[in-house]
C-alpha positions in Angstrom: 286.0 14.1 307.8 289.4 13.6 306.2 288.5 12.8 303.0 292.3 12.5 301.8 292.6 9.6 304.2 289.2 8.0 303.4 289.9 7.9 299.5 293.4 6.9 299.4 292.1 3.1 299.2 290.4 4.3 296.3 293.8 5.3 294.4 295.8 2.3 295.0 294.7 1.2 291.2 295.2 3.6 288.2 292.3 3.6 286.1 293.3 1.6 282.8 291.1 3.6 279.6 291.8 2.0 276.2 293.3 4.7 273.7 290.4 3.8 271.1 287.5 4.5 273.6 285.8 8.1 272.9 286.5 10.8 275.8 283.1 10.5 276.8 283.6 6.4 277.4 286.8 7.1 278.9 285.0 9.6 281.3 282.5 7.3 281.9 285.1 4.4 282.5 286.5 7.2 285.6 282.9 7.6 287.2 282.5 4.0 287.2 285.8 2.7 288.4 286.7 5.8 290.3 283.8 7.7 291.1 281.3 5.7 292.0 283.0 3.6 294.8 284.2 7.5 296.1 280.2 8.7 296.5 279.8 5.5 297.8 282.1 5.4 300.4 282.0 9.3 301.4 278.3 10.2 300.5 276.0 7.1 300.6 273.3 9.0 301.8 273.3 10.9 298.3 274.3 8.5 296.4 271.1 8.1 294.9 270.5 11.9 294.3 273.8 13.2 292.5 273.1 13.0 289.1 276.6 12.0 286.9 277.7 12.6 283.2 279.2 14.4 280.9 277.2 17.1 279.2 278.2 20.8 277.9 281.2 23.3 276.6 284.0 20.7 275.2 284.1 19.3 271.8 284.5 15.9 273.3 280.6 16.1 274.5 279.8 16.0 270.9 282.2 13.5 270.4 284.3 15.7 267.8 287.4 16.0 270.1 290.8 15.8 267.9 294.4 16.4 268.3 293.6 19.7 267.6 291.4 21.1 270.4 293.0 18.9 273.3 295.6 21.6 273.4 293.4 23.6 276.5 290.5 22.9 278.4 290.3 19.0 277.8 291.0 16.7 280.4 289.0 13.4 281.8 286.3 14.2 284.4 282.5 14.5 284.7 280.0 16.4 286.0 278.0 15.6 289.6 274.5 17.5 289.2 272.9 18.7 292.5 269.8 20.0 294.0 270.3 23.8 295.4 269.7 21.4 298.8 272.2 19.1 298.5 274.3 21.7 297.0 273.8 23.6 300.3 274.7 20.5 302.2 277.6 18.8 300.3 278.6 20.9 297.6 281.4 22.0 298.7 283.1 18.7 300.2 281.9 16.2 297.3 284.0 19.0 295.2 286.9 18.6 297.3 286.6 14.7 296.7 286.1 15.0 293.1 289.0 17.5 292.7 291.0 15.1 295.0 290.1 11.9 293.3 290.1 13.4 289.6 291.5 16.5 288.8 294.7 16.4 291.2 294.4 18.4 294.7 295.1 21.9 292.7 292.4 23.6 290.5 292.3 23.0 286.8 291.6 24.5 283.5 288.6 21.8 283.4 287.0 22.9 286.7 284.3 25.2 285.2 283.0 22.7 282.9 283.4 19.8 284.8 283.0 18.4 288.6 280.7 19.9 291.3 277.6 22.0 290.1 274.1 23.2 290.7 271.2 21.3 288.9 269.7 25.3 288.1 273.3 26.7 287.6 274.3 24.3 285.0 270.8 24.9 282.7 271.2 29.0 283.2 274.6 29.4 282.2 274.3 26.8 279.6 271.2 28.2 278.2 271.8 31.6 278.7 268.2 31.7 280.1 266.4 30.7 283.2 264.2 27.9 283.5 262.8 26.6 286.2 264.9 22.6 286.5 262.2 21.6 288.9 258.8 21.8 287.3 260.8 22.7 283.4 258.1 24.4 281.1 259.7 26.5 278.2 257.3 29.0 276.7 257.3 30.2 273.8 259.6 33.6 274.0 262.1 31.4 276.3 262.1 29.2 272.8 262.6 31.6 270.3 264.8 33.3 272.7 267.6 30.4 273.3 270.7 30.3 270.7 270.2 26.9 268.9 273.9 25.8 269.8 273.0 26.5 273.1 270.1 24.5 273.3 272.5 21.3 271.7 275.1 21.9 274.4 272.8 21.6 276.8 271.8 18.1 275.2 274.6 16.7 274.4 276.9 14.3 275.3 275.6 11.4 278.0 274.4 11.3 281.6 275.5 8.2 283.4 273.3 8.2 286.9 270.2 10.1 287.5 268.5 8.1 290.3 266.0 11.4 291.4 265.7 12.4 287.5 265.7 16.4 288.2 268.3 16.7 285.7 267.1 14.2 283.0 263.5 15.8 283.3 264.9 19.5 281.9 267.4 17.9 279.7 264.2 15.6 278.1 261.8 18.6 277.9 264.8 20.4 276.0 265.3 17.2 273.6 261.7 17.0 272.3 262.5 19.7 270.3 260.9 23.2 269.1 256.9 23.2 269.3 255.8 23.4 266.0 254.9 27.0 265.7 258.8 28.0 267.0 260.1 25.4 264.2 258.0 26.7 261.4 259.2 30.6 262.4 262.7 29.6 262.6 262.3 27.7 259.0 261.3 30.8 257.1 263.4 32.8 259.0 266.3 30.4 257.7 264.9 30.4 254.1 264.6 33.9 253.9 268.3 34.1 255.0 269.5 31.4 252.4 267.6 33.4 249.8 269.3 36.9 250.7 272.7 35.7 251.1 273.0 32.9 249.1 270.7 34.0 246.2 270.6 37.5 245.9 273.3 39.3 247.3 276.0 37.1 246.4 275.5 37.5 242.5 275.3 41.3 243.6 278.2 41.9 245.2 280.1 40.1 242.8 278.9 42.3 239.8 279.8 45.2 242.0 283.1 43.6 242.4 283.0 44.0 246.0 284.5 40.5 246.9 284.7 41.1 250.3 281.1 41.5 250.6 280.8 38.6 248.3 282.5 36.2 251.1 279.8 37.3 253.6 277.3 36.5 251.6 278.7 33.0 250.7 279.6 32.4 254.0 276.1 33.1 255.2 274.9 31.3 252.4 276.5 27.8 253.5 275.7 28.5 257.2 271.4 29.0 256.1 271.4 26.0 254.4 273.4 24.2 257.3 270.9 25.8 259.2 267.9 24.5 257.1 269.0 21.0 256.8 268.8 20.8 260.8 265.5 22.1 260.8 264.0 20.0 258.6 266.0 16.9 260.4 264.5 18.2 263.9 268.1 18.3 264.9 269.7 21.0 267.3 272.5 22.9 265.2 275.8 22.5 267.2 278.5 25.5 267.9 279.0 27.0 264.6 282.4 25.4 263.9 280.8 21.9 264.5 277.8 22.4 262.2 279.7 21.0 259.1 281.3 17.7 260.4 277.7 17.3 261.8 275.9 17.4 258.7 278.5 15.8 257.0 277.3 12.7 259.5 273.3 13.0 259.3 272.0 10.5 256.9 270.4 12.7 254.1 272.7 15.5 253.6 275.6 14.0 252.2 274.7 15.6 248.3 274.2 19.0 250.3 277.2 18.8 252.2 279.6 18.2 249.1 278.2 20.9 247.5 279.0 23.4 250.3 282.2 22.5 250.7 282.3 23.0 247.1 281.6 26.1 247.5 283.6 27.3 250.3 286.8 25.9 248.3 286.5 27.6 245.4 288.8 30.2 243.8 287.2 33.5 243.9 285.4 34.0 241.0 285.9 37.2 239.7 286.9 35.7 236.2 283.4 34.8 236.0 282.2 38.7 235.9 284.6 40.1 233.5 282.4 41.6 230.5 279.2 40.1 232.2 275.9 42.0 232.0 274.0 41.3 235.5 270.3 41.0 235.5 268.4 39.5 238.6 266.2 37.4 236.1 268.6 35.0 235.3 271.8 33.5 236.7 275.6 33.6 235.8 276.0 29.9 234.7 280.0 30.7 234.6 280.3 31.3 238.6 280.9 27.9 240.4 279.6 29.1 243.4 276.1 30.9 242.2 275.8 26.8 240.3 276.5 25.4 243.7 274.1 27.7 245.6 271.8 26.4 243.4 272.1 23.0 243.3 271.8 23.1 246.9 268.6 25.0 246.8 267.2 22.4 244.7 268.2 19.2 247.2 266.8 22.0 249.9 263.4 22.2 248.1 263.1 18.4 247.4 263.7 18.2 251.7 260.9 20.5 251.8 258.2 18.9 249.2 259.1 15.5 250.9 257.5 16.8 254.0 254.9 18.9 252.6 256.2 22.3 253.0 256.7 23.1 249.4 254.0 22.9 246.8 256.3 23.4 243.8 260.0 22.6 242.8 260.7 26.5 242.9 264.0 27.1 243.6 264.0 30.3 244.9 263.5 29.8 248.3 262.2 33.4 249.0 259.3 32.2 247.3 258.6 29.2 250.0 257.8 31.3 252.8 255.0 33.5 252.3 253.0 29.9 252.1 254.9 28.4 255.1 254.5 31.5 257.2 250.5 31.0 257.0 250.7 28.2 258.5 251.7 29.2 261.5 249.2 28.8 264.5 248.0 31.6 267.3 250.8 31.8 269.9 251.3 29.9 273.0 249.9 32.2 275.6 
């Protein structure tokens, strides 16, 4: 089949995308004017078992795309989801189409994340773990196993067509979240790390004067209770340099969000230590970041004893997760 002859009807009219449309509607506005009358002409006998969208690696999946990261990697396309059958059958010419019709007849930066792939392919190398996309049943190790930011790559963005359903059925089994058990572990993991960093070693390193060590710790700090916050919204954490502007746009967090970025502004605050005697009992009122640490755990607690994790307005949140960790049910065999 000459496929260059048979789609050159197809590219007669450019495809007009409005400048204020998100990539993802502008991708979407490809498929539909471009795309779909391409399967349709070339592959009808498939047409109702490629799957179509754009999910994965790209800041424009999670719709955070800026000036900034269009600068490699970024382009207008989708994805067309296949069974390792069709795959077998087609792969190779739908990609030819797709590459023809969307990315120009030369390979791209794009190509990896976008056009022709395997339903399984897609999942492993997404997910860093292999899970069967035909029958999808994650157990438990798989679960504690998979990198959260992982797990919301591989759930993001939108999926336009998915007639046979093989891709939608692991991609819903992924979105209805941790099992219980796997949520509660990963919570006191979390508070135990907010605790350490934020807490404890923070103060410590900054009456040691070792400010470097100091900047891990706060930057730990900020990431735990990041972390936390998504936990207790049932919410997959994105890439790490996506988890602020997310929680900056949950409904909730907006008091805990100003008060880590608080934080992470700050001057150092070495003035703060000059002449002062540490002692673990109490806290150094005069460093802006130990306040802010603080005042975080204490919207973090409230999140807690609103959902009937915490019994107490504690702030230490060390001392949360003895009592949460009891909770936790016989594992999934």
């Amino acid at each position: 089949m000459d496929i260059n002859r048979v789609i050159s009807e197809y590219d007669k009219t450019p495809v007009v995308v409005e400048e204020h449309r998100t990539t993802v509607e502008r991708c979407r506005a490809l498929y539909e004017e471009k795309g779909a009358p391409m399967i349709h002409a070339l592959f009808p006998e498939y047409e109702e078992r490629i799957a179509v969208g754009v999910v994965g690696e790209g800041s424009e999946c999670f719709g955070y795309d800026d000036q900034f990261s269009r600068d490699r990697e970024y382009g207008i396309g989708f994805c067309l989801w296949l069974t390792d059958e069709d795959y077998d059958e087609i792969g190779a010419e739908l990609q030819e189409a797709y590459r023809t019709r969307v990315a120009g007849v030369e390979p791209s930066q794009l190509d990896f994340r976008r056009g022709v792939m395997r339903i399984q392919d897609f999942y492993d190398r997404t997910l860093g773990e292999v899970i069967d996309t035909e029958t999808p049943h994650i157990r438990e190790q798989q679960w504690f196993r998979l990198p959260e930011h992982n797990l919301a790559t591989a759930t993001n963005g939108a999926v336009f067509r998915d007639d046979l359903g093989q891709f939608s059925q692991t991609r819903k089994a992924l979105k209805e979240y941790y099992p219980e058990r796997i949520w509660t572990m990963r919570l006191v993991n979390t508070m135990h790390d907010y605790s350490k960093y934020a807490q404890v070693n923070y103060p410590r390193a900054m009456a040691r004067k070792d400010y470097v060590a100091a900047e891990f710790c706060k930057a730990k700090g900020i990431e735990a209770a990041i972390d936390m916050a998504f936990l207790l919204a049932r919410r997959y954490a994105p890439y790490y340099k996506w988890k602020f502007r997310a929680l900056k746009e949950y409904p909730g967090f907006a008091d805990l969000a100003e008060l880590l970025e608080r934080a992470a502004v700050v001057p150092s605050q070495q003035e703060a230590w000059i002449d002062y005697e540490y002692d673990p009992r109490y806290q150094n009122e005069q460093d802006r970041v130990v306040m802010a640490f603080e005042e975080a755990a204490e919207i973090l607690v409230e999140k807690l004893q609103s959902q009937g994790l915490a019994e107490d307005d504690q702030t230490f949140l060390e001392y949360h997760c003895a009592p949460l960790a009891a909770r936790l049910s016989a594992p999934d065999r």
